[in-house]
C-alpha positions as CSV (number, residue, x, y, z in Angstrom):
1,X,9.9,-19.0,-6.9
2,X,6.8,-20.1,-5.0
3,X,4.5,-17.4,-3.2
4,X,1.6,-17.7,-0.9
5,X,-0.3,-14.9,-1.6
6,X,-3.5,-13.6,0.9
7,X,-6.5,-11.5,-0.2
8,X,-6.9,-13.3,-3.4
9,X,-10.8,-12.1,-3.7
10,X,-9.8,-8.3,-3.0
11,X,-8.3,-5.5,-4.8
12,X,-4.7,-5.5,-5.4
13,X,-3.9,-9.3,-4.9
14,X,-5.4,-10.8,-8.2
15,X,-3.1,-8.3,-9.8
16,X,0.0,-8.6,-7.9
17,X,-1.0,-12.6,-8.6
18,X,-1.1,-11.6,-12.5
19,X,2.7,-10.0,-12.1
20,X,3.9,-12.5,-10.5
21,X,3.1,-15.4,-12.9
22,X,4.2,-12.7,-15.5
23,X,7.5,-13.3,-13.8
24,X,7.6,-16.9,-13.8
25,X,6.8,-17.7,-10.1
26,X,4.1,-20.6,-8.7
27,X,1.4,-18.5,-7.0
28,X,-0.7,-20.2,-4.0
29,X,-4.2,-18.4,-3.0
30,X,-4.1,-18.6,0.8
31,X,-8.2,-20.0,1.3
32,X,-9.0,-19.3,4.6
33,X,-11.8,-21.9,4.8
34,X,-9.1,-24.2,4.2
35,X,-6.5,-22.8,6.5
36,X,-8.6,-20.4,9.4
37,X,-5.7,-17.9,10.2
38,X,-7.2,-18.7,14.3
39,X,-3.9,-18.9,16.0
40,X,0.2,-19.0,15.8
41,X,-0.3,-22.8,15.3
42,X,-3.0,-22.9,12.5
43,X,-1.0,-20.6,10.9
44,X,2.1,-22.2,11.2
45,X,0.8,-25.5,9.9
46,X,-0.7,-23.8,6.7
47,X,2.7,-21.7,5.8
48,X,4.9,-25.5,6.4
49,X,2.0,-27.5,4.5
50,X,1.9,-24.8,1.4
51,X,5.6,-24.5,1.5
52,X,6.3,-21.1,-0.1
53,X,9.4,-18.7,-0.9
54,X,7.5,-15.8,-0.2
55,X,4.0,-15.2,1.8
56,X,2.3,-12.0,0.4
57,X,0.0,-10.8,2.9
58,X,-2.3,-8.3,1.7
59,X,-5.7,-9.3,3.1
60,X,-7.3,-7.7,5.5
61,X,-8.0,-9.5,8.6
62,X,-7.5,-9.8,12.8
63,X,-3.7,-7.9,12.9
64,X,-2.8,-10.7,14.6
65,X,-2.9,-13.0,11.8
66,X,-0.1,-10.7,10.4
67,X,1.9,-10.8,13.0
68,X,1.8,-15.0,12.7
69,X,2.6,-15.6,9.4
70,X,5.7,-13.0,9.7
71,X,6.4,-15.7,12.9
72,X,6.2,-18.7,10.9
73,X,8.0,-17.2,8.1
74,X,10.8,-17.1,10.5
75,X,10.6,-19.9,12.2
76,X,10.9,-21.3,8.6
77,X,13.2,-19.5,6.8
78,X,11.0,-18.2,4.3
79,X,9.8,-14.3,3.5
80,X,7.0,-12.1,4.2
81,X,5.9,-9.0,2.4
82,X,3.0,-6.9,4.3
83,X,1.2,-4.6,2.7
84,X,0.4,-1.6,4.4
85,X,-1.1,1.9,3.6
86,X,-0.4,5.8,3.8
87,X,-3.5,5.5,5.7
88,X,-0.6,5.4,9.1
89,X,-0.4,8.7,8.8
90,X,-2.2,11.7,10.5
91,X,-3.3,14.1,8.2
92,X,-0.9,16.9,7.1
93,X,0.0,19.7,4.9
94,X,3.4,18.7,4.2
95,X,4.6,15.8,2.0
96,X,6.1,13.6,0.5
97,X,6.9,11.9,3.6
98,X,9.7,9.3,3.4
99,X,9.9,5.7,4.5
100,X,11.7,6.3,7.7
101,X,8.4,9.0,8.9
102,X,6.8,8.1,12.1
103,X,3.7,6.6,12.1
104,X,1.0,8.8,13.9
105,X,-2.5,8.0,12.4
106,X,-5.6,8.9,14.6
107,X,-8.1,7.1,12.6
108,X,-9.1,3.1,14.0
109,X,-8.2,2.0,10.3
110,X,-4.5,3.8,10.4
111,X,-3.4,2.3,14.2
112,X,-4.3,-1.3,12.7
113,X,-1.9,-0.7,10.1
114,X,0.6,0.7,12.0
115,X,0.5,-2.3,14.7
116,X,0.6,-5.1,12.2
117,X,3.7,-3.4,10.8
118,X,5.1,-3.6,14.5
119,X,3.9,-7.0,14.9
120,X,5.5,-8.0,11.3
121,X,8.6,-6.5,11.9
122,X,8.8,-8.0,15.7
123,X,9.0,-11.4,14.1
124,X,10.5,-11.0,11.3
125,X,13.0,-8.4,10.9
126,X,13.9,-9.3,7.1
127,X,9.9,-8.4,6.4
128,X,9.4,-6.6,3.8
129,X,6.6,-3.2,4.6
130,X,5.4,-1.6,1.4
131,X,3.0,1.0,2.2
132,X,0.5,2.0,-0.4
133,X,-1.5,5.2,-1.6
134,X,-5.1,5.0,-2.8
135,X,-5.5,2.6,-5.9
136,X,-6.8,3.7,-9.1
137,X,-8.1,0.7,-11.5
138,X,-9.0,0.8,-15.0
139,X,-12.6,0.5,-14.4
140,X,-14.8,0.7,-11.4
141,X,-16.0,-2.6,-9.5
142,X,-13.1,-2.7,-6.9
143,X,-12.3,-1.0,-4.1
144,X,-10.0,1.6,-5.8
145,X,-10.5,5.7,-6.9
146,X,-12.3,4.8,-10.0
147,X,-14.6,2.8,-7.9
148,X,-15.3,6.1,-5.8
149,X,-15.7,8.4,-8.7
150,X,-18.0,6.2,-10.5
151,X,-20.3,6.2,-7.4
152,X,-19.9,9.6,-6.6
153,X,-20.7,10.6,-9.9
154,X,-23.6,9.3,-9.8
155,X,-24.9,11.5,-6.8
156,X,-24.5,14.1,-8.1
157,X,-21.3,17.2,-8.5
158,X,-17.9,16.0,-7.0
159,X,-16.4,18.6,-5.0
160,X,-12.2,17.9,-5.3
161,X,-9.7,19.7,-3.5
162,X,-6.7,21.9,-5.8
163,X,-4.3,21.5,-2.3
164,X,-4.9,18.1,-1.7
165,X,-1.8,15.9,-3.1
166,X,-3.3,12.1,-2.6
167,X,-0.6,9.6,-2.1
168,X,-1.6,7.2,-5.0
169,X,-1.1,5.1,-8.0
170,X,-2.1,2.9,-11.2
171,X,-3.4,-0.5,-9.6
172,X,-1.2,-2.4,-12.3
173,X,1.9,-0.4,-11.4
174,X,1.3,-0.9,-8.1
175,X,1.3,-4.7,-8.4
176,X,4.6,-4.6,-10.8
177,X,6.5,-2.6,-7.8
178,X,5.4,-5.2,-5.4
179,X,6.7,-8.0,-7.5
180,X,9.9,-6.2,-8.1
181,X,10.3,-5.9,-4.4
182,X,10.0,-10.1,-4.1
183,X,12.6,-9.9,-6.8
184,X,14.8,-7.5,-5.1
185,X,14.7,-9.7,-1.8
186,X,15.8,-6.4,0.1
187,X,14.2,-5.9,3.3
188,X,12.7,-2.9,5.3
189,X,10.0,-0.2,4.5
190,X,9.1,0.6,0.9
191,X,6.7,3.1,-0.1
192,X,4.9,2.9,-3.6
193,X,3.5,6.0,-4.8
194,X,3.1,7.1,-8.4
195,X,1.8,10.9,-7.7
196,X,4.5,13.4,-8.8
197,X,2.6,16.4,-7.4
198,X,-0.9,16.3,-9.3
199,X,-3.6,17.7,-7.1
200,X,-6.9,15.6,-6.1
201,X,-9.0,18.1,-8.4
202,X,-6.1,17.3,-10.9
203,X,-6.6,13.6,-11.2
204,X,-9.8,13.1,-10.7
205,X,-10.6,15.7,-13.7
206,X,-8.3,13.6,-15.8
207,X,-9.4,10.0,-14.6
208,X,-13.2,10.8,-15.6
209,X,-12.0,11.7,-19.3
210,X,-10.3,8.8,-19.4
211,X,-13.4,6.8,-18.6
212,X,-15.5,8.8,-20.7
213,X,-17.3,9.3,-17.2
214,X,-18.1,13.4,-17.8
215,X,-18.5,13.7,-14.0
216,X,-19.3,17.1,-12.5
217,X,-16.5,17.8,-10.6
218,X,-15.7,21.1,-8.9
219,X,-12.5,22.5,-7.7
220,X,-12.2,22.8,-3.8
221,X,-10.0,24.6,-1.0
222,X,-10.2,21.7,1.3
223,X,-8.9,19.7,2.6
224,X,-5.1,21.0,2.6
225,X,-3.0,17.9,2.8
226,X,0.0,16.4,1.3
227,X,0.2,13.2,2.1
228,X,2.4,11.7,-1.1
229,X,4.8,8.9,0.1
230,X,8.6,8.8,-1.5
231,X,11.5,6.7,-1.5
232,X,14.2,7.0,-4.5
233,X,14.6,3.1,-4.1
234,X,11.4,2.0,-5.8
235,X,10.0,3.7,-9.2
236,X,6.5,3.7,-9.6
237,X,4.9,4.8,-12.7
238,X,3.8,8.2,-12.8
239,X,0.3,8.9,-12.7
240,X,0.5,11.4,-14.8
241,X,1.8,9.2,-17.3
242,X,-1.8,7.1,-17.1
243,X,-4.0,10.0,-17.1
244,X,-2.8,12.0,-20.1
């Protein structure tokens, strides 16, 4: 198998790139000073002259450019995983929210999501949507929870809420589930979540002593959310399992 995977300098590509290669497939970074993802037909030209299976897209970039490669993919006959986030969501107090949920985010950051999914699915209706929680990586540097807790940490106490159920997973998990979906070859909305029920005050508690961090952190009553995805046809590993 031969994917084309975007985002190759960010957070959870170079690992999905590691599971992939674990699994035997030819991985292809998609360089945009190479191929400029400008229009439908510089697209196009880069997804025939690369020639993959699969195109991961999980940069992020103009929606647009989503919506393109999910066009050339069927144009093509090849496939097209998006990666999206909880983050299409409005805030709410009652979770887990299953993969058929509406989208209704009121952030600027949520209603991108949420129309590049559109857009993805418009053109390709085989797509594959996989909608991620926060990311939690074993050390900070990247974009993920550990990242946050590291800096935060450093200001000074961490106020956490006890009724505040993050939607979230191990970044290595998180890349195995994606390659399992490529696997799989089944279509439609996925959403990878490794958080059983452990509050934010929970996990963060338990990520710090994992790091040996000894941050300050101090239960909270807010915010009161519950915003953990589920869908019985993808396992992701437990978070729990990580932080004991």
């Amino acid at each position: 198998m031969r994917a084309l995977v975007t985002g190759t300098s960010g957070t959870v590509a170079p690992v999905v790139v590691d599971a992939l290669r674990a699994e035997g497939a030819t991985v292809l970074a998609w360089d945009r000073a190479a191929h400029p993802p400008t229009s439908a037909e510089s697209v196009r030209q880069s997804v025939a002259e690369m020639a993959p299976d699969w195109v991961l897209h999980l940069a992020t970039g103009p929606e647009d450019w989503a919506g393109w490669i999910a066009q050339a993919c069927a144009a093509q006959g090849r496939r097209v995983l998006f990666t999206s986030s909880v983050s299409v969501f409005a805030p709410r107090a009652h979770g887990p929210l299953p993969p058929d949920a509406e989208p209704d985010a009121t952030d600027d950051y949520g209603r991108y999501k949420a129309r590049a999914e559109a857009l993805v699915r418009e053109a390709a209706p085989d797509a594959v949507i996989a909608r991620l929680g926060w990311q939690i990586g074993p050390a900070p540097g990247t974009n993920t929870m550990t990242d946050w807790l590291h800096r935060q940490s450093a200001e000074g106490p961490v106020e956490a809420s006890t009724r505040w159920l993050p939607a979230c997973s191990w970044l290595r998990d998180t890349a195995a589930a994606l390659a399992a979906l490529v696997g799989r070859g089944e279509g439609g909305t996925f959403h990878l979540d490794g958080n059983k029920g452990l509050s934010f005050y929970e996990i963060t508690t338990r990520l710090s002593a994992r790091l040996g961090l000894d941050a300050d952190i101090r239960a909270a009553d807010a915010p009161v959310m519950d915003l953990r995805l589920s869908d019985p046809r993808i396992t992701v590993r437990d978070i729990a399992d990580r932080l004991s």
